[in-house]
N, C-alpha and C positions, 0 to 999 in steps of 0.2 A: 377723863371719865365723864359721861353725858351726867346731864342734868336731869329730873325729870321731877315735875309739877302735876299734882294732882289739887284741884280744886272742888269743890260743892256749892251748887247754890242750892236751896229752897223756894219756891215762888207757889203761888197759887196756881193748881192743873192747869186754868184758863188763861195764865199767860209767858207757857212754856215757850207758844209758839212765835210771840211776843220779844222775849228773850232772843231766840236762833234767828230773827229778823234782826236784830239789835246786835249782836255779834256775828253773823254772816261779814261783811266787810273788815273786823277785824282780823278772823279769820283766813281769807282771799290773802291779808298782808304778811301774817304770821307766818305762813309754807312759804311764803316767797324768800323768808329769811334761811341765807344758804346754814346759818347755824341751826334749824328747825329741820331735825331728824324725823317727828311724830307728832302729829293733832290731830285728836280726837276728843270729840264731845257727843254725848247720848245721855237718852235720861233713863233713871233706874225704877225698873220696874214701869209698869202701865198705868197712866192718869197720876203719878205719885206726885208728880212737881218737883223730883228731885232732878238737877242736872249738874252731872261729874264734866271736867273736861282734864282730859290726861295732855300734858306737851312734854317732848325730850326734846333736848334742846343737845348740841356738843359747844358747852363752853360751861367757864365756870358760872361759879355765885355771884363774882364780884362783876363780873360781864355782863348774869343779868340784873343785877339790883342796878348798873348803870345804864342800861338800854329801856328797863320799866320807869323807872325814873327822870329819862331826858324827852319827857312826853310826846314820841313818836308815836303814842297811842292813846291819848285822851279824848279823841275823838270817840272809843269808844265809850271812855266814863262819863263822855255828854250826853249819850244814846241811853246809857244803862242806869244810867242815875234815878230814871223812877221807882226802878226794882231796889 
């Protein structure tokens, strides 16, 4: 049975675009993963600052609690850490 992850950030309007600069390359790696059925990110509603990003993934829990975990991607949380 897929996985699927829904997320929310909050940021200020002004640095939405900020954010999609800062996770664009994580992104580019994510679809490349054959387990990565679906990613999508958009922000809700107009000037809100809010941004959902949905993933299905086909693997368990335990598969992804240990692929977020073996830092194949903290490059992103070096980029996004000012938010």
């Amino acid at each position: 049975m897929p996985l699927t992850l829904h997320i929310t950030w909050k940021f200020p309007p002004d640095q939405v675009s900020t954010f999609y600069d800062a996770l664009r390359p994580l992104q580019e790696k994510l679809i490349q993963e054959k387990e990565c059925l679906y990613f999508n990110v958009y922000e809700v509603g107009q000037d809100s600052g809010v941004v959902r990003l949905v993933e299905i993934w086909d693997c368990d829990m335990k598969w992804m609690a240990n692929v977020r975990s073996n830092g194949r991607f903290n490059f992103f949380l070096v980029r996004f850490s000012p938010f």
